[in-house]
C-alpha positions in Angstrom: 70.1 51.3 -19.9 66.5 52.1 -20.7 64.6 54.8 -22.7 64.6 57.3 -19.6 69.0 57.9 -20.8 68.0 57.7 -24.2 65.9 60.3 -24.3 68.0 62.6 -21.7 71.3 61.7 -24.3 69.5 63.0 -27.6 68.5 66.3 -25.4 71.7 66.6 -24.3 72.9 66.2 -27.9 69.9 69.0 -29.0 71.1 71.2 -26.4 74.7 71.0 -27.0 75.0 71.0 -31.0 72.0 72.3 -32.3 71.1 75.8 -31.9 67.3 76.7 -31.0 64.8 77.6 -33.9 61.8 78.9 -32.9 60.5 77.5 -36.9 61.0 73.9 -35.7 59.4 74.3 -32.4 56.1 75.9 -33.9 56.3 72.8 -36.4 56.1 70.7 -33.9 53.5 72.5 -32.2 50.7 72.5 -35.2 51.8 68.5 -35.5 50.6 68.3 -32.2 47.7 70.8 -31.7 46.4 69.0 -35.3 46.5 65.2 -33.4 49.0 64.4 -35.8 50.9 61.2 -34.2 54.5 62.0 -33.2 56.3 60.0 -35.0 58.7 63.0 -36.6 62.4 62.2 -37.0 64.2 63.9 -33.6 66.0 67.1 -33.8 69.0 65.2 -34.2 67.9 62.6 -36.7 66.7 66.2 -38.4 70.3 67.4 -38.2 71.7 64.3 -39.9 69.7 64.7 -42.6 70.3 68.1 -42.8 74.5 67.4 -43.1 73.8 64.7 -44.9 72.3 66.6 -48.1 74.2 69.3 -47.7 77.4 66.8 -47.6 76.2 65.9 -50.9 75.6 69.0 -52.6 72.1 67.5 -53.3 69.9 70.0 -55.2 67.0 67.8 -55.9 65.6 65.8 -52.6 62.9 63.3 -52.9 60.7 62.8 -49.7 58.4 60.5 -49.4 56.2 60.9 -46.6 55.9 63.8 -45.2 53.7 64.3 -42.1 53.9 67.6 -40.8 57.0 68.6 -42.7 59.6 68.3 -39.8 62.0 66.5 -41.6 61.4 68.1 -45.4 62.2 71.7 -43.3 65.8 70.1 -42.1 66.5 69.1 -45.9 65.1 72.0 -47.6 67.2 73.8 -45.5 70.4 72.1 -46.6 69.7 72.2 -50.6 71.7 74.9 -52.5 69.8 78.3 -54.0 67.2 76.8 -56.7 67.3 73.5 -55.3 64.2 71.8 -54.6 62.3 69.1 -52.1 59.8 66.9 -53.4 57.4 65.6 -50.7 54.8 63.0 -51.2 51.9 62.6 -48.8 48.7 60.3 -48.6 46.7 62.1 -45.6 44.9 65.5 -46.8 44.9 66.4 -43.5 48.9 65.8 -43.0 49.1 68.1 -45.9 47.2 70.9 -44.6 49.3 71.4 -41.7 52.8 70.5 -43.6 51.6 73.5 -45.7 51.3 75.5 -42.9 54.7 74.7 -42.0 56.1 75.1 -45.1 55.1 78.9 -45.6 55.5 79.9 -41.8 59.8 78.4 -42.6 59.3 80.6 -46.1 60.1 77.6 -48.1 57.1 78.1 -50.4 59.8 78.0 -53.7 61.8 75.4 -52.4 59.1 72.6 -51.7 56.8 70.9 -53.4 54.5 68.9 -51.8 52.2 66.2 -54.0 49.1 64.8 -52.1 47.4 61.2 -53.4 49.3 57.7 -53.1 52.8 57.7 -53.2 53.1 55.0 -55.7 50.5 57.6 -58.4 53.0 60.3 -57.5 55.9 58.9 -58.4 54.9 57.3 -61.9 53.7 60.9 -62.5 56.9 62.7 -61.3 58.9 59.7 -63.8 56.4 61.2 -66.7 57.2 64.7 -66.1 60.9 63.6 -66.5 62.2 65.3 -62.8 64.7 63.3 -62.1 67.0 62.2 -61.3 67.0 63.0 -57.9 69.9 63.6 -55.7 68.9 62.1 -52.4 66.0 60.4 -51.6 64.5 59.7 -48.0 61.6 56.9 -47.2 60.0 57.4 -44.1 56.0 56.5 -44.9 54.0 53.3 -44.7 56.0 50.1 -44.4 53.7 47.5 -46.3 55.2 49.4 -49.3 58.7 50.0 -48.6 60.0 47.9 -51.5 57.8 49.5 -54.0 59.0 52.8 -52.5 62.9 51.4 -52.7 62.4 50.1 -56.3 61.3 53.9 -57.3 64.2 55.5 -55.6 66.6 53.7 -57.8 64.4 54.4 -61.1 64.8 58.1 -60.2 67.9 57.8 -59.2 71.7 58.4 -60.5 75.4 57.2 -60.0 75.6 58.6 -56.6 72.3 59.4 -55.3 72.1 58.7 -51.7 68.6 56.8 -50.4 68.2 57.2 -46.7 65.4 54.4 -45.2 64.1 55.3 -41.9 62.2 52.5 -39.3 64.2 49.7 -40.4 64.6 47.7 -36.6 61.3 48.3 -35.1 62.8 47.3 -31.8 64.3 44.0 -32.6 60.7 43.4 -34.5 62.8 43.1 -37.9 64.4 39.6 -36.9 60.8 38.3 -36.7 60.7 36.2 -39.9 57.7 34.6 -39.9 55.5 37.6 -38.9 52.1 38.1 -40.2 52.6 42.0 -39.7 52.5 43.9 -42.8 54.7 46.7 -41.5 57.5 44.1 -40.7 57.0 41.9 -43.8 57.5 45.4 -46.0 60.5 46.2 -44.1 61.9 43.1 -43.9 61.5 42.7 -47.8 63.0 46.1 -48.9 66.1 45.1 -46.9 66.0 42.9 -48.8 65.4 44.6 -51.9 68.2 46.9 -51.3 70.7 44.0 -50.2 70.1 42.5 -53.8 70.4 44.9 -56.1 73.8 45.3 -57.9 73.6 48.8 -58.2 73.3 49.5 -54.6 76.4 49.9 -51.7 74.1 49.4 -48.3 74.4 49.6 -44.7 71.9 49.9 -41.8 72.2 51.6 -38.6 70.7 50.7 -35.1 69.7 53.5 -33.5 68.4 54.5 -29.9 66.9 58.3 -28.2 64.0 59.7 -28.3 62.1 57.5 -30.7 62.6 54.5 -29.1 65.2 51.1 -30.3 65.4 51.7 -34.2 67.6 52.5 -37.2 67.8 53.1 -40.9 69.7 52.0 -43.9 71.9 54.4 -45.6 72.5 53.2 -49.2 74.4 55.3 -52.6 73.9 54.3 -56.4 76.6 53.1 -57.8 75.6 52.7 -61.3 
């Protein structure tokens, strides 16, 4: 088994359960004509988190991360009428083109996106008092995934689901000892999540079309 079947599996997936949306594919395409890096959730990684707030009945999402807006499109999607995504993005440049994507989807009401650090963002989204949120998904820089986790749960509720993506890192996650700052942060809001009390956790290996990883899927219990 190698990446060659992975990747033909997750098409044959696409092909066979999703249905073809010309909105996606142009988001794709200004990620790439823009030399953004393609590191997007697939199509159906998108899908999952798609059912997954719908599932839910989630009417406020929290993103934070947002890169060209692939993945805030499948949830923005999924909220009900005056629901809402928050996205959170670092790169100005990221931003310009999520914008882009945003308006071309016609999602201009329904998302919100904030550019400056994530960390700023949040302590100025807990000021404004808009939470709590119903689901919240992590998919930005590692080195601060537990700062990231610790937010979700301060803007969180009994329920809430918190969805962290990039959590094996091919295998990379076993690596104790490593000096890498994206594995230390992952490896320590695992940990993090394991920990808290208020927290029921899981994590899922994944394989397809971006490669050996997985996330952790956790809800707020109290």
């Amino acid at each position: 088994m190698d990446e060659t079947l992975w990747n033909d599996v997750d098409r044959f997936f696409t092909d066979t359960l999703l249905v073809p949306d010309p909105v996606f594919d142009a988001t794709l395409r200004a990620a790439d004509d823009a030399g953004l890096p393609p590191i997007n959730v697939s199509a159906p990684q998108g899908m999952l988190l798609h059912v997954l707030v719908r599932a839910l009945g989630a009417r406020r999402v929290l993103e934070i991360g947002t890169l060209a807006g692939y993945s805030t499109i499948w949830m923005a999607r999924a909220v009900p009428d005056g629901g809402s995504v928050t996205t959170l993005e670092l790169d100005p440049r990221h931003a310009e083109v999520a914008r882009r994507n945003f308006a071309r989807a016609g999602l201009d009401g329904v998302v919100e996106l904030r550019l400056g650090p994530a960390v700023d963002s949040l302590a100025v989204i807990e000021q404004e008092g808009r939470g709590p949120f119903d689901f919240v998904f992590i998919d930005a820089d590692k080195p601060s995934y537990p700062e990231y986790v610790r937010w979700a749960l301060r803007l969180a509720r009994p329920g809430t689901l918190v969805v962290v993506d990039n959590v094996v890192r091919e295998g990379r996650i076993l690596e104790a000892g490593s000096p890498e700052a994206i594995v230390v942060g992952t490896r320590r809001a695992l940990e993090v999540m394991g920990a808290e009390p208020r927290l029921l956790v899981t994590a899922v290996q994944t394989v397809g079309s971006k490669g050996y990883d997985g996330f952790a899927v956790a809800v707020v219990t109290d």
